[in-house]
N, C-alpha and C positions, 0 to 999 in steps of 0.2 A: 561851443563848436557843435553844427549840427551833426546827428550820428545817422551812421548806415550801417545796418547790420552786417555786409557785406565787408564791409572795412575794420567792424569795432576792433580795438584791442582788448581784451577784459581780464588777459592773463598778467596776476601780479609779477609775475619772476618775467615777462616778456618787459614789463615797465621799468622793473629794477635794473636790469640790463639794458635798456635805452638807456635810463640818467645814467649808468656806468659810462655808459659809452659816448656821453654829450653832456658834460658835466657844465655847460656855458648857457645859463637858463635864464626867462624876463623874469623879475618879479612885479606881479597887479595889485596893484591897493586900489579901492574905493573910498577914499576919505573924506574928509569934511569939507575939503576945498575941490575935491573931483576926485576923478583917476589920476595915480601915479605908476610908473614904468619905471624899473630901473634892470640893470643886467649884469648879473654877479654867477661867479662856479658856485656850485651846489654839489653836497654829494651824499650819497647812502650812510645813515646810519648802522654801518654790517651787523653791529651786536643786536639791533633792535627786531621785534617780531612786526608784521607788515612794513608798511613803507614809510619812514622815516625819514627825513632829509636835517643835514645839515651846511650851515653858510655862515658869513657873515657882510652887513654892509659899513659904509662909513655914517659916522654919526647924524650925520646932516640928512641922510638917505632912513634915518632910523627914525627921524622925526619926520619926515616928509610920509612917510608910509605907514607911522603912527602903529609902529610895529609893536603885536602884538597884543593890541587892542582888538582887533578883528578878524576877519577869516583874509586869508589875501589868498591868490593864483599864482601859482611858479609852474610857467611852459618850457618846457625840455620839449627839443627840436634835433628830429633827428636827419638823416639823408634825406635830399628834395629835388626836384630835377624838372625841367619841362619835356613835354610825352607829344611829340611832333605824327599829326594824323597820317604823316608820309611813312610811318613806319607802321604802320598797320597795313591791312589787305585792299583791294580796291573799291570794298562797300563803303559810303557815305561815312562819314565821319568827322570831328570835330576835335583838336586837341586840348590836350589837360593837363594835369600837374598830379604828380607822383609823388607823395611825403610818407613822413611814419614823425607822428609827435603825441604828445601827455597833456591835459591839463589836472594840475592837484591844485587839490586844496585841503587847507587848513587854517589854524590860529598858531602861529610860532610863538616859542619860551623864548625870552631872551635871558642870555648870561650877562654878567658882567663881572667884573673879578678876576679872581682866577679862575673860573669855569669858564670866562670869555678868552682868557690868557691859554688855556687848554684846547675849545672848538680852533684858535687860529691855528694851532701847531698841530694839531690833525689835519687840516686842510692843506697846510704845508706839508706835512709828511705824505699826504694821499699824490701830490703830485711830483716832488721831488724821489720819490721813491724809483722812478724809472731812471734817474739819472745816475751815468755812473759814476759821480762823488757828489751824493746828494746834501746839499746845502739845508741841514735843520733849520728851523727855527732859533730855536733854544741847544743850537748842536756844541756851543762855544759858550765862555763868558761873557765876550762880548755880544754876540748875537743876542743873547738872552739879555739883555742889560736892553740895550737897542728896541727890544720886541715888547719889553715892559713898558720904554719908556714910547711906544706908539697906538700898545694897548687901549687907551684911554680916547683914543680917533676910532675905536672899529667899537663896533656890535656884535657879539656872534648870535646863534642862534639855534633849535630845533627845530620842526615841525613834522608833525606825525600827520599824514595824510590820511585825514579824515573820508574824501572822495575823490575819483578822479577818471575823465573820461578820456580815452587813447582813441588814437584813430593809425590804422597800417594800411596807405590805401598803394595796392601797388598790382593794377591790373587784374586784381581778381577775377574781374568782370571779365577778361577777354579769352578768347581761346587759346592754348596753347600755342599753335604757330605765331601767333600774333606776341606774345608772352616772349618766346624767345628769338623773335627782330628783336623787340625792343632792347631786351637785354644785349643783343649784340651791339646794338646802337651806342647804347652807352658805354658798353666796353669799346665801342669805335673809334676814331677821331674827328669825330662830325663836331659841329660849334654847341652840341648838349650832350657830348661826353661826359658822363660819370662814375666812374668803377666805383664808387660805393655805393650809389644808388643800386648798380648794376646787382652788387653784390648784396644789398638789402631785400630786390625783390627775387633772386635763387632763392635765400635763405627762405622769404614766406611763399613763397610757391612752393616749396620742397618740404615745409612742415604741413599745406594743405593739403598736397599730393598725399603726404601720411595718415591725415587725418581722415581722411577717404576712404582710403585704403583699411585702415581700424574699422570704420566704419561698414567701408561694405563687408569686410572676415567677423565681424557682430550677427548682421543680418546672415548672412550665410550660414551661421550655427544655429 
């Protein structure tokens, strides 16, 4: 992904809270027959120090991606939206595309066993936990009986994010009045309404505005 300083994202805790927030990520392999793609949830490791991810795929996807043999790419994608030149000012202009995403990387551990029997039932638990009578994994005898005997079709996994380039491009570049059309726009009902997008680029406008703001009250002392 090409970078632009304008857009980097380089804060870990801004990336950990993206994957919180977009837990539906590609995974890339380079392997011996080409590139492979697949698209599995992934989620934070919370006990772990830096950034950690955990997943699992099905077996057939485990050998196709020769996991664990090599470094792969897992993209977490967050809000994206098309950025129409009608909602800017009347200088020339040209439209664009609005996103915030990750690329990491690393070489994933794989489990198998009971420590593969374990990453699925945290995966399950990280998403049934909002529900109000969340269905465990292993919450029943039977479930747990069920989940053993499916174990043996899945993979789980680690991977400790060795490197990883972000990009949060959402208007920086534009002036304020310009900043907030946009943003009404997609709170609008036009045919590129997006209240999350909308909601993504307050959020980093509102941490630049701060970060300015620190910045200029430094110089000023």
């Amino acid at each position: 992904m090409r970078q632009n300083p304008g857009f980097a994202l380089t804060d870990e805790g801004a990336v950990k809270q993206l994957i919180r927030e977009h837990p539906w990520m590609t995974i890339v392999s380079h392997t011996e027959a080409g590139l492979v793609a697949s698209h599995y949830p992934v989620v934070l490791d919370e006990d772990a120090e830096g950034i950690v991810l955990l997943s699992h795929v099905g077996r057939p996807d485990e050998q196709l991606h020769e996991l664990g043999r090599h470094e792969i790419l897992v993209i977490v994608q967050g809000p994206h939206g098309y950025i129409s030149p009608g909602w800017y000012d009347d200088a020339p202009a040209v439209p664009t595309w609005n996103f915030v995403t990750a690329h990491l990387f690393g070489t994933p551990e794989v489990f198998t066993g009971p420590e593969n029997l374990d990453v699925l039932g945290d995966l399950v638990d990280r998403f049934e936990d909002r529900m109000p009578e969340p269905r465990r994994m292993r919450g029943t005898l039977e479930n747990a009986a069920y989940a053993e005997r499916i174990e043996s079709g899945t993979v789980g996994f680690r991977m400790r994010v060795t490197r990883f380039t972000a990009k949060d491009k959402m208007s920086q570049n534009k002036p304020a009045h310009v900043v907030d059309r946009v943003i009404a726009e997609l709170e609008g009902d036009g045919p590129y309404a997006h209240p999350g997008l909308a909601e993504r680029m307050r959020a980093t406008h509102a941490e630049l505005r701060a970060a300015r703001a620190a910045e200029a009250a430094g110089v000023a002392e």
